[in-house]
C-alpha positions as CSV (number, residue, x, y, z in Angstrom):
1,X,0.0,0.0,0.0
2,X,1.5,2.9,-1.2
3,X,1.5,6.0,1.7
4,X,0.6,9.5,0.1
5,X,2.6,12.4,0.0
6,X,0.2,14.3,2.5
7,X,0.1,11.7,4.6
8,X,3.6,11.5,5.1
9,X,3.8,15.0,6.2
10,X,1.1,14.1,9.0
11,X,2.9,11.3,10.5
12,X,6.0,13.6,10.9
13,X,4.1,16.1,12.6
14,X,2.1,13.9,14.7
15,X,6.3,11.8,16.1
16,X,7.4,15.7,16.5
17,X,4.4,16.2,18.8
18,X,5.2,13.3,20.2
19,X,9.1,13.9,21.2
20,X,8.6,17.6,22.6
21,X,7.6,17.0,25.8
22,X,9.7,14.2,26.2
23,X,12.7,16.2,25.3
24,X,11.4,19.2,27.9
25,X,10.6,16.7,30.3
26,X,14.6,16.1,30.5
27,X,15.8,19.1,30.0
28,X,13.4,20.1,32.8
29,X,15.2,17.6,34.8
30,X,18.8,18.5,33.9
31,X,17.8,22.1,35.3
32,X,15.8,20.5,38.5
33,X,19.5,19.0,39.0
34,X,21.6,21.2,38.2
35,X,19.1,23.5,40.6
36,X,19.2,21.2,43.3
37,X,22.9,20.3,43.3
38,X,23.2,24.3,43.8
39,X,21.2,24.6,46.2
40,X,23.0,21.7,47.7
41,X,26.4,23.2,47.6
42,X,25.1,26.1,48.7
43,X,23.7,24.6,52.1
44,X,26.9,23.2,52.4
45,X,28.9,25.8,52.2
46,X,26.7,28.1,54.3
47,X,27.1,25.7,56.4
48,X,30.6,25.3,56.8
49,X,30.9,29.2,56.6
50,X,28.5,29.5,59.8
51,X,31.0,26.6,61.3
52,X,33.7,28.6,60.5
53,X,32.6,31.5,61.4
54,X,31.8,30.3,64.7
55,X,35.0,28.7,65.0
56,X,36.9,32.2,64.4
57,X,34.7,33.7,67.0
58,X,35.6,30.8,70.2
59,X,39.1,31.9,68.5
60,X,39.1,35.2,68.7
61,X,37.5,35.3,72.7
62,X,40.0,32.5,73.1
63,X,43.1,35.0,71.8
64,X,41.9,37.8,73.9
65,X,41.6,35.8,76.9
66,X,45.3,34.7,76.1
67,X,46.5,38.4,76.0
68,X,45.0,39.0,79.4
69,X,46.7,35.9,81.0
70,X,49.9,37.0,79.4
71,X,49.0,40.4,81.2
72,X,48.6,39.0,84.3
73,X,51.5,36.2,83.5
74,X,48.6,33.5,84.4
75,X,51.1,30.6,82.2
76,X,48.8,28.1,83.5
77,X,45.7,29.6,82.3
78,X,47.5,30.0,78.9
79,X,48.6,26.3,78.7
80,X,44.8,25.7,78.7
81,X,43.7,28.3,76.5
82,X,45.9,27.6,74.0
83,X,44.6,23.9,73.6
84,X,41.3,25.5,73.1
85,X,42.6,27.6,70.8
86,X,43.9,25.0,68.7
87,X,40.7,23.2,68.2
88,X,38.9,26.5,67.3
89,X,41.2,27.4,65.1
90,X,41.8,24.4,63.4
91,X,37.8,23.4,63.3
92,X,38.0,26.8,61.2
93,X,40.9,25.9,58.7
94,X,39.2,22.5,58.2
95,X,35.4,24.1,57.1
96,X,37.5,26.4,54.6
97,X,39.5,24.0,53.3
98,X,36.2,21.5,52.2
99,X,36.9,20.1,48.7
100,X,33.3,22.2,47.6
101,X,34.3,25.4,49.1
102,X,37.3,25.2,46.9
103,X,35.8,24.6,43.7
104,X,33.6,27.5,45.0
105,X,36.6,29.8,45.0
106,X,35.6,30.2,41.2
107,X,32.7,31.4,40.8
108,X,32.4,35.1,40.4
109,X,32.3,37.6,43.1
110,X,31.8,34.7,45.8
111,X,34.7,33.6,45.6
112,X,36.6,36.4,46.3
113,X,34.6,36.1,49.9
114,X,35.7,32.3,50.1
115,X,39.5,33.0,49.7
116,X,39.8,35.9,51.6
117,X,37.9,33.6,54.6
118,X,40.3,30.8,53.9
119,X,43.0,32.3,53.5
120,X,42.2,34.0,57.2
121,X,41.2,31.0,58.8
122,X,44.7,29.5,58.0
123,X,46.4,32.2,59.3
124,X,44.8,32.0,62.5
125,X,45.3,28.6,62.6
126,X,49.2,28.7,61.9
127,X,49.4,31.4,64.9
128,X,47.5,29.1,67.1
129,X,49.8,26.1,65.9
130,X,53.2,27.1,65.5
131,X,53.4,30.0,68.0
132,X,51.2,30.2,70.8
133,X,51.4,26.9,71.3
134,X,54.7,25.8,71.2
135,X,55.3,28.8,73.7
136,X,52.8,27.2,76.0
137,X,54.3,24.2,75.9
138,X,57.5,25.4,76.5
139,X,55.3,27.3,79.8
140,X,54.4,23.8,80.9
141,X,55.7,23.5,84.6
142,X,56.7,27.2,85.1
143,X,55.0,29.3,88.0
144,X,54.7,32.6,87.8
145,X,56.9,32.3,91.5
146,X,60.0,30.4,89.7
147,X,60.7,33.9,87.6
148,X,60.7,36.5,90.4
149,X,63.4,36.8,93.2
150,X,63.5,34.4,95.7
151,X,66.6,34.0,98.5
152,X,68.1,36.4,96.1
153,X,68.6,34.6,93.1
154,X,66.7,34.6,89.9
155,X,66.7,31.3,88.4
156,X,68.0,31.5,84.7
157,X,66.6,27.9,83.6
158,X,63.0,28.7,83.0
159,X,63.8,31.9,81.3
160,X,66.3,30.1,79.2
161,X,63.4,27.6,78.6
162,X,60.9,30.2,77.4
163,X,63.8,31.8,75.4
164,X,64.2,28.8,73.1
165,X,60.8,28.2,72.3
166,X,59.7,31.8,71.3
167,X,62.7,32.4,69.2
168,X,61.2,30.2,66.4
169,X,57.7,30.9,67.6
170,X,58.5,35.2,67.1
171,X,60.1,34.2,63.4
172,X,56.8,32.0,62.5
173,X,54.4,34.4,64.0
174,X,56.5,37.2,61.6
175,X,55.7,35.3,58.2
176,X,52.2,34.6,59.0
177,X,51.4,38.5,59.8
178,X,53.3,39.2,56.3
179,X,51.4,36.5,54.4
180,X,48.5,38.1,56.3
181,X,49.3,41.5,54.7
182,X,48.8,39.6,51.3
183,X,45.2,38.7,51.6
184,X,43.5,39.8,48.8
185,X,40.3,42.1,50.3
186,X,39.4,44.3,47.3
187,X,36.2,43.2,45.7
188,X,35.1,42.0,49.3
189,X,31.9,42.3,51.5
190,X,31.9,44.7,54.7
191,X,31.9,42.1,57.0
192,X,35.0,40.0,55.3
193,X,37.3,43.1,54.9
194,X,36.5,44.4,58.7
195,X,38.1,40.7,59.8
196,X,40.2,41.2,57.1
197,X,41.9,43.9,58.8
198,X,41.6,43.3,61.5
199,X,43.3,40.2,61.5
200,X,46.4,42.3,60.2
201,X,46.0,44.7,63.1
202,X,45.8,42.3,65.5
203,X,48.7,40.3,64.3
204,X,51.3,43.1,63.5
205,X,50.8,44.4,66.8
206,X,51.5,40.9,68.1
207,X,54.3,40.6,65.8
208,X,56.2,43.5,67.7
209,X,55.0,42.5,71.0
210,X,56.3,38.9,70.7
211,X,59.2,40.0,68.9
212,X,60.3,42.2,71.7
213,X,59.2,39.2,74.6
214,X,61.8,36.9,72.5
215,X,64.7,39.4,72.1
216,X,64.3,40.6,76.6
217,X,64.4,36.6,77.2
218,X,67.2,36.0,74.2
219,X,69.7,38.4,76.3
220,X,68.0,37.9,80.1
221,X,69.9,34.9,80.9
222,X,73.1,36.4,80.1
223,X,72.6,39.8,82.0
224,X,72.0,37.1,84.8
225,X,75.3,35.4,85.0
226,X,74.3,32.3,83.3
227,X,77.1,32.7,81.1
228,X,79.5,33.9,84.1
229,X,79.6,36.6,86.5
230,X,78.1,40.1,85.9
231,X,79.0,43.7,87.8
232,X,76.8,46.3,87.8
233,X,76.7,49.6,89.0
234,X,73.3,50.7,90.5
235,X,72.9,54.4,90.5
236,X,70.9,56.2,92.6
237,X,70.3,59.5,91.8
238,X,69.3,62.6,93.7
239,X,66.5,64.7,92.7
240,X,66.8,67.5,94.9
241,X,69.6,68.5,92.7
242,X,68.3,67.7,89.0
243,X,70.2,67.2,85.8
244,X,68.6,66.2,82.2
245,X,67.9,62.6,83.4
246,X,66.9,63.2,86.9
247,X,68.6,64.1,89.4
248,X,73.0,64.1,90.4
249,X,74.7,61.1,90.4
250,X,75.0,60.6,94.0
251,X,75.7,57.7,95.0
252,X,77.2,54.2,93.1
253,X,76.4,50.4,94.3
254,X,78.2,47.4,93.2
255,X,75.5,44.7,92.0
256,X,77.1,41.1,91.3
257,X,75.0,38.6,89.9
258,X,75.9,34.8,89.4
259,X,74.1,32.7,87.7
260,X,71.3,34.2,89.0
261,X,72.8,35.0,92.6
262,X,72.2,38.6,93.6
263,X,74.6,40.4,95.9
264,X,75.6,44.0,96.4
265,X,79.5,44.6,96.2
266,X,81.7,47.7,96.9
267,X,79.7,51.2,97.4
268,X,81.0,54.8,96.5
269,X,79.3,58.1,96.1
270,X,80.1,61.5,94.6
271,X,81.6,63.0,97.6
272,X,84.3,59.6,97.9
273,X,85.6,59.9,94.3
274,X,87.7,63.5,93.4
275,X,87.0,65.7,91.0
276,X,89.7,65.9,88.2
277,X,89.1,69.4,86.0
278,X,90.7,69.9,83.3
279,X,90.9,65.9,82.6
280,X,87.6,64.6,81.6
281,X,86.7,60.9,82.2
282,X,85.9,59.7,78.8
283,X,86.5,62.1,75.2
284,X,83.7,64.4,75.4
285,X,81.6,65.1,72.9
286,X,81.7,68.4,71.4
287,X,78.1,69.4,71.7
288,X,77.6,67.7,75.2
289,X,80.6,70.0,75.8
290,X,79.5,73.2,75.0
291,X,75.7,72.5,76.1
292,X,76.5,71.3,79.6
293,X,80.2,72.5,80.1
294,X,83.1,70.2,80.3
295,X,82.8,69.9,84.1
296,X,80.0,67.2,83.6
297,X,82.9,64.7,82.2
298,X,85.2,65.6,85.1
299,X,82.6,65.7,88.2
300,X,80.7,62.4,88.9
301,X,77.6,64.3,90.2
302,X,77.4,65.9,86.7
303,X,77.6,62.5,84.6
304,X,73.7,62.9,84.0
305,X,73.9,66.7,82.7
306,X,72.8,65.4,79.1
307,X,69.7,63.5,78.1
308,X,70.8,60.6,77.2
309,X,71.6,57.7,79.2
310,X,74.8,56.0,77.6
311,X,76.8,58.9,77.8
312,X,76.6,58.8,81.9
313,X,76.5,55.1,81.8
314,X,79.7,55.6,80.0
315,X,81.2,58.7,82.3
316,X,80.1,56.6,85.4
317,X,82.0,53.0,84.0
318,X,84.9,55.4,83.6
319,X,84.7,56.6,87.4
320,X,84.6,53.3,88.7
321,X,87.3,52.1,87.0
322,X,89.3,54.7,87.4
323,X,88.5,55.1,92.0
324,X,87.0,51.9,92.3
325,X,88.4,49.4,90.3
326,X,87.4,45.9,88.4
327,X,84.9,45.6,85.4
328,X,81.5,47.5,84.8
329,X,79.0,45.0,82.4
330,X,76.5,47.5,82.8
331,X,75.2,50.7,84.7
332,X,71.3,50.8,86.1
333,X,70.1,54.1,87.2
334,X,67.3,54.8,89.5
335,X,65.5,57.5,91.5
336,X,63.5,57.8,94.9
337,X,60.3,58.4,93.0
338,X,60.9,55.0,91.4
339,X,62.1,53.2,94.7
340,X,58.6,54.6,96.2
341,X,56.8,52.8,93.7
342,X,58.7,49.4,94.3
343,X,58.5,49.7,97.9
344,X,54.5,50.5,97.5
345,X,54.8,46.5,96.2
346,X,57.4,45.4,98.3
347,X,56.1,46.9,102.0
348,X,58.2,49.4,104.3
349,X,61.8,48.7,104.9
350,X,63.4,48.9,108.5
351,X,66.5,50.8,108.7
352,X,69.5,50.6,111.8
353,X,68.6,54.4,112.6
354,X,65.1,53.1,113.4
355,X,63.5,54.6,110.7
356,X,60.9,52.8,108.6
357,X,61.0,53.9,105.0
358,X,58.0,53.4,103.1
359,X,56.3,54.7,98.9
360,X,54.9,57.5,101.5
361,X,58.2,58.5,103.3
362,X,61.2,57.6,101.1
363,X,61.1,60.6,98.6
364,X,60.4,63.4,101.5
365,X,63.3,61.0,104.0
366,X,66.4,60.7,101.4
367,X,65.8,63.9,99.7
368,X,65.5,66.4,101.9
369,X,64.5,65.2,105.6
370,X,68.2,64.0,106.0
371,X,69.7,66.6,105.5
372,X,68.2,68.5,108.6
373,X,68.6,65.8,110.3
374,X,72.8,65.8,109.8
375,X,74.3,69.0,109.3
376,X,77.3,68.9,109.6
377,X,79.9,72.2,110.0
378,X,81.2,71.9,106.6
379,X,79.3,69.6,103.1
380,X,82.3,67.2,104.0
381,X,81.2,66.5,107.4
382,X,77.2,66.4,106.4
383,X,78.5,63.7,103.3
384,X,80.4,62.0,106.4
385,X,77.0,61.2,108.4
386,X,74.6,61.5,105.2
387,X,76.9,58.7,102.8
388,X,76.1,55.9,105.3
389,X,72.5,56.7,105.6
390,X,72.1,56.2,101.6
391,X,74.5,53.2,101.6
392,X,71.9,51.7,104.4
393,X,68.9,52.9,102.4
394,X,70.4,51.5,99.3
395,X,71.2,48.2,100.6
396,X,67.9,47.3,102.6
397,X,65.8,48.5,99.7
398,X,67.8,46.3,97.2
399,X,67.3,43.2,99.6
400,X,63.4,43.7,99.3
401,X,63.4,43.5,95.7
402,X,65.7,40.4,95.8
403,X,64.0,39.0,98.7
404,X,60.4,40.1,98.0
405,X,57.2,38.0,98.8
406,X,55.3,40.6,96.8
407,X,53.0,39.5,94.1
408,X,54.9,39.3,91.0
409,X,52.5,41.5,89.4
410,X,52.5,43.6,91.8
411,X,56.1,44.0,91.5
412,X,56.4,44.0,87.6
413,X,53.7,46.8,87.6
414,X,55.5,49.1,90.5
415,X,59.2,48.3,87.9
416,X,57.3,49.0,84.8
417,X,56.2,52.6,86.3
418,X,59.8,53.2,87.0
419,X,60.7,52.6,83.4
420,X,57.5,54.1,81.7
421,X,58.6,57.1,84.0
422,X,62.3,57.0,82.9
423,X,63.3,56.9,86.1
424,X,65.0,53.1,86.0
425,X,67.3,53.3,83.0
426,X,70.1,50.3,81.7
427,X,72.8,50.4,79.5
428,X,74.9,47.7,78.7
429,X,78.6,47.4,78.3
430,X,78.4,44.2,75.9
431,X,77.0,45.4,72.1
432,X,74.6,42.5,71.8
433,X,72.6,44.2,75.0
434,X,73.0,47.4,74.6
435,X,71.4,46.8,71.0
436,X,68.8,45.1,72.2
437,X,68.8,47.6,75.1
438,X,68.3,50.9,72.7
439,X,64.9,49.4,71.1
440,X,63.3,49.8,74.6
441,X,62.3,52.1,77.2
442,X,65.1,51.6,79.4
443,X,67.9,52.9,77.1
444,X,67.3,56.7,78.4
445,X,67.5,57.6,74.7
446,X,65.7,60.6,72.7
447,X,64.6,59.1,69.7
448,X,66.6,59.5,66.4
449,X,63.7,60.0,63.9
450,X,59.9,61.1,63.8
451,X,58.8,57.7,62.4
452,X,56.8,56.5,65.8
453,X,56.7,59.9,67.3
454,X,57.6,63.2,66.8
455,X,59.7,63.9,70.3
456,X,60.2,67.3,71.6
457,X,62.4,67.5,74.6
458,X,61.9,69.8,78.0
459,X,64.6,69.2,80.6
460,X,66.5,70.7,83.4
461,X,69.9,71.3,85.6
462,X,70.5,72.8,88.8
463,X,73.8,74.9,88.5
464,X,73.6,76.7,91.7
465,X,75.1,73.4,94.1
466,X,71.9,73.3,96.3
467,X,69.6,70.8,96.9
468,X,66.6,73.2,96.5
469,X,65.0,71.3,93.6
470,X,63.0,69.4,96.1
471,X,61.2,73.2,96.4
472,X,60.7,73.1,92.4
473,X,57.8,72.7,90.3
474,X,57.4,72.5,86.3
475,X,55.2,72.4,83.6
476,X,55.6,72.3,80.2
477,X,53.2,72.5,77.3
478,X,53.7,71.9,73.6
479,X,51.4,73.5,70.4
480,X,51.1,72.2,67.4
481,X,50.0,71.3,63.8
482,X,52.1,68.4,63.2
483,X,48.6,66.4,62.2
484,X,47.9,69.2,59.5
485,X,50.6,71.1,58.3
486,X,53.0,69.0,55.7
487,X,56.1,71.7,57.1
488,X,54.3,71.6,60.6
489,X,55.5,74.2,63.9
490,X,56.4,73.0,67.3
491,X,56.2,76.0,69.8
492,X,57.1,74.9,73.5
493,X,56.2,77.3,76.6
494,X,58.0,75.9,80.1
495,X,57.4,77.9,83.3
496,X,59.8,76.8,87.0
497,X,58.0,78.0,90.0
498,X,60.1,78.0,93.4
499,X,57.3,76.4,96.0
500,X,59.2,77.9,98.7
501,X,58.3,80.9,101.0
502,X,60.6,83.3,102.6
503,X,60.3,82.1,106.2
504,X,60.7,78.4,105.3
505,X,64.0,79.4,102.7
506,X,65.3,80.7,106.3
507,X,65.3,77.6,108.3
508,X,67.4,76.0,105.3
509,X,70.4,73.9,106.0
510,X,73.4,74.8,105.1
511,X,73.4,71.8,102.7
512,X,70.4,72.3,101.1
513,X,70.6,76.2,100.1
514,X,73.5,77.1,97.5
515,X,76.3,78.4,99.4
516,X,77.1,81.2,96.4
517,X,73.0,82.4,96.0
518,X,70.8,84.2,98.6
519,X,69.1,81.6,100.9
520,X,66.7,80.1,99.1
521,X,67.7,81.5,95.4
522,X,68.1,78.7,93.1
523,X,69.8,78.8,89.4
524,X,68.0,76.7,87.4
525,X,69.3,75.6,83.3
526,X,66.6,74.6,80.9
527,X,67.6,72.9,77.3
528,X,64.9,72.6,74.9
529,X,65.3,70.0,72.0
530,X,63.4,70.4,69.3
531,X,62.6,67.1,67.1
532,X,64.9,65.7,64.7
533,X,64.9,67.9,60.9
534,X,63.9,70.7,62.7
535,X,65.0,74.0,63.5
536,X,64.7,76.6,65.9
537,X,62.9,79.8,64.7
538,X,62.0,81.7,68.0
539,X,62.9,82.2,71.7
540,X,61.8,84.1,74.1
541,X,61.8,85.0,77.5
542,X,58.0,85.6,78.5
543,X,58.4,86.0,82.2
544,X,61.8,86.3,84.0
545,X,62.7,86.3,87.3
546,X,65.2,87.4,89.5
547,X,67.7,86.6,86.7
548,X,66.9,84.9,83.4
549,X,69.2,84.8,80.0
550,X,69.4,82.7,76.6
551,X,72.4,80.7,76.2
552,X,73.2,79.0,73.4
553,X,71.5,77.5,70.4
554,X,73.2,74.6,68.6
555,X,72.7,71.2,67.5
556,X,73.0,68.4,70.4
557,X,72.1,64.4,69.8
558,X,70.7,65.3,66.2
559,X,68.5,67.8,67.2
560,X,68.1,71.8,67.5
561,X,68.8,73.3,71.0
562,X,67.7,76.2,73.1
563,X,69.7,76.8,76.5
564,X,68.7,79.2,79.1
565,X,69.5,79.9,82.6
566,X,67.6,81.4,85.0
567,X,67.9,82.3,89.0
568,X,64.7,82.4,91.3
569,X,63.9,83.8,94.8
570,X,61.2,82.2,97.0
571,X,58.0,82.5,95.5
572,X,59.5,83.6,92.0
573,X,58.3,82.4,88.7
574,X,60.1,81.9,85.2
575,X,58.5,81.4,82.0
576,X,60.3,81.2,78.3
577,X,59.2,80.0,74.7
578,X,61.0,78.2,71.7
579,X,59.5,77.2,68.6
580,X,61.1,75.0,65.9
581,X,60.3,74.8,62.3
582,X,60.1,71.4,60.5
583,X,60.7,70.6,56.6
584,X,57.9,69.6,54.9
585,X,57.7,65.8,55.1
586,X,55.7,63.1,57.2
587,X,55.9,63.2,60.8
588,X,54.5,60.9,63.6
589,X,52.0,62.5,66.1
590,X,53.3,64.5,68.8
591,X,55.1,63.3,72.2
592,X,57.5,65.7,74.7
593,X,59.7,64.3,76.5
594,X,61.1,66.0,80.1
595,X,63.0,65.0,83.0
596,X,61.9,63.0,85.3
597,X,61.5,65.5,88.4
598,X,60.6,65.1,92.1
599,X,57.5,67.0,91.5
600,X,56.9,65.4,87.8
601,X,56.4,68.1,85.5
602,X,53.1,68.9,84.3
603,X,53.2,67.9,80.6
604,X,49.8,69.1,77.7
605,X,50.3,68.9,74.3
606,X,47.5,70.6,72.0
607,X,47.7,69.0,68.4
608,X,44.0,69.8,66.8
609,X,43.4,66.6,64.6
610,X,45.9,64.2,66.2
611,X,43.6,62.3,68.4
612,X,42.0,61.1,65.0
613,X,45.1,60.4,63.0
């Protein structure tokens, strides 16, 4: 039977009608799969994200809670945080790192999210696996008691035993925070790019803090006498007569430590070891010279003139060699204000005259008290009943620290105001040290560039051989646009004001007013250091007193310097004004540095704009 031409075309009409909805029926499918295996992922990965994100948060408490233990040197508490930490951190590392949220990486826009959140997750986990804790493990079986003082030794072996762990753990915590720095956040959402950075914040600041930690315990054993015998001399110096760093060099200790073993040595003081004029200790420096006159490397009680602490360490090292004898690793220098705080951790001290001294007494006692109490005819006499008094003082107060069964926090809080305060200074005879030494606050150092803060120094120098600076009060305040200006101005006013009356200057010992002044006059020197690249454009004296005068400008430790000199009566007042010019370029906010006085100076700085820079 033969099939017509018309027919034909019906019977391909009618199979196409046929096939369609097959053929929509599976593409419908394919979609519907495609769809669901989407929607699939998806889930999955939202999952793992909210894991992980939970994860990074336990973390990030767990971190914090860390730094506050570190704080409070809780290395028990640490020890168990840190396992904690671990887990978080690598429950987080292992939800980013799912073989979906990879391939996820690719898609457009998402993935940018995805890597960045990774790439995070890993970091964290590297810091809680390779530094903190290794560190804690090192930790394990160390008491917060076997690192203070006890019987006067300081054991060496646990710091030794924290030392080699945190080496590598500082150098591993330093390439994570740049690898850190390398996350890609551009193209990210708000909430990735805020943990984005962070993350970075968090970890460079780490970075430095941990890198310090490792470099202190690197050279702490050492400085201990693990590696032999040290000798240090312990300066104590005397307020009532101030100089740039504090106060005279007044009195010198002999500290010997052996492997850890404390014990004070030989003691001298300015009044035991002769002048020698005209043949200074060390080879002066030209601008020390002429700033502070050569007597400062010829007199001990001068060696602090300057503001900066390794040129007396290095004038007092020469001393003791010279009148003393035997080596000098080192030279720590400390005030009464600074003792006060120690002893405000320690408890009162009893002393052979039957005097108690306590944080409330000791300043007002070795300052000025004394010296009504032994007044001798002559200064010779009043140093031959005054020198064993400080010796005493010295000695008992030393044997508290050594000997303490104050809280170690306690005790590393009352140090660290000392140093904060630059009243406790260190310098270092060995180069390794005294390196590490300069980085940190105890070098006594102005700094050497405006990278981390543009310094302005205030400081000050009784000339008129007195101790009357325990009757003198300062203030200094510092104006200026360094947060606006590209060439910014730094104008500095400083005002002295003589707390003492008329009737009171009249009861003075002998040894306490100057013997070439009217009783109760006091001459007072005031050097004003401008910040590095900067010069001095204006000085003025605003209010004089009974004698004021400019001295010199010149150039002293890299910086512009204004001298002046003034001489006040009871009740008198003195107030003068500098200001320095900078180049146009980028400086650091604002900071001024003084000395630190028995009354502490009152410091302000106005800087419009810095507080948000």
């Amino acid at each position: 039977m033969t099939v017509g031409k018309g027919e034909r075309a019906h019977a391909v009409r009618h199979a196409r009608k046929k096939k369609r909805p097959v053929r929509l029926i599976t593409t419908l499918s394919i979609i519907g799969g495609v769809v669901l295996v989407l929607v699939v992922v998806g889930g999955w990965i939202g999952f793992r994200a909210l894991s992980a994100k939970s994860s990074l948060e336990q973390a990030q408490a767990l971190v914090g809670q860390i730094k506050t233990q570190a704080t409070a040197m809780n290395l028990e508490g640490i020890q168990d945080s840190a396992k904690k930490l671990s887990k978080a951190t690598a429950d987080a590392a292992a939800d980013t790192n799912d073989p979906l949220w990879r391939a996820a990486e690719f898609v457009p826009v998402l993935g940018k999210n995805l890597t960045a959140v990774r790439e995070m997750a890993d970091a964290v986990d590297r810091v809680a696996t390779k530094t903190i804790t290794p560190v804690a493990r090192a930790a394990d079986g160390i008491s917060i008691a076997s690192l203070k003082p006890a019987g006067g030794r300081i054991d060496p072996t646990p710091i030794r035993k924290l030392a080699t762990a945190l080496k590598p753990a500082s150098e591993e915590l330093h390439r994570t925070t740049v690898s850190a720095r390398e996350i890609e956040l551009g193209g990210t959402i708000g909430a990735v790019n805020a943990a984005g950075t962070k993350l970075t914040s968090m970890l460079t600041s780490a970075d430095g803090a941990l890198a310090t930690a490792s470099s202190t315990l690197d050279v702490l054993p050492g400085m201990l006498g693990a590696d032999g015998p040290r000798h240090y001399v312990l300066v104590f110096q005397n307020l009532a007569e101030s100089t740039a760093l504090g106060g005279s060099s007044a009195s010198l200790t002999e500290v010997v430590i052996d492997n850890g073993s404390i014990g004070v040595g030989r003691q001298a003081s300015s009044s035991t070891i002769p002048w020698q004029d005209g043949n200074p200790i060390i080879t002066p420096v030209a601008s020390a010279e002429a700033l502070y006159n050569p007597l400062m490397y010829t007199r001990l009680n001068l060696a602090t003139s300057r503001p900066d602490f390794p040129t007396a360490a290095e004038i007092i090292q020469g001393w003791w060699s010279k009148d003393v004898g035997g080596p000098v690793d080192g030279v720590i220098s400390i005030d009464p204000v600074a003792l006060a705080h120690i002893l405000g951790a320690t408890g009162p001290v009893d002393l052979a005259t039957g005097d108690q001294l306590t944080n409330k007494n000791v300043v007002q006692l070795l300052l000025n008290q004394v010296y009504f109490r032994y007044q001798g005819k002559d200064d010779a006499q009043t140093n031959a009943m005054t020198d064993p008094f400080f010796a005493e003082a010295a000695l008992k107060i030393f044997n508290a620290l050594t000997a303490t069964k104050a809280q170690p926090t306690s005790l590393l809080r009352a140090v660290s105001q000392g140093v904060d305060e630059h009243r406790i200074m260190f310098w270092s005879s060995h180069p390794d040290e005294q390196k590490f030494l300069s980085t940190t606050p105890l070098s006594g150092v102005l700094p050497t560039d405006n990278k981390t803060a543009t310094t302005t120094g205030v400081f000050f120098r009784d000339i008129s051989a007195s101790k009357m600076d325990y009757y003198l009060q300062t203030a200094a305040h510092l104006t200026t646009d360094t947060c606006q200006a590209r060439a910014p101005k730094y104008t500095v006013g400083v005002s002295l004001t003589s707390l003492i009356s008329a009737e009171a200057a009249a009861r003075l010992p002998k040894y306490v007013a100057s013997a070439r002044l009217n009783k109760g006059d006091f001459q007072t020197e005031v050097f004003v250091y401008g910040p590095p690249g900067t010069k001095a454009i204006a000085s003025s004296i605003v209010k004089p007193a009974a004698y004021t005068v400019q001295g010199i400008t010149t150039d002293d430790l890299g910086r512009p310097v204004v001298a002046f000199s003034t001489i006040m009566a009871p009740g008198q007042q003195t107030e003068l004004s500098v200001s320095f010019q900078g180049a146009e370029g980028d400086y650091a906010a604002p900071a001024l540095r003084t000395t630190p006085m028995l009354h502490p100076t009152e410091v302000t700085v106005d800087a419009p704009r810095c507080t948000s820079r």
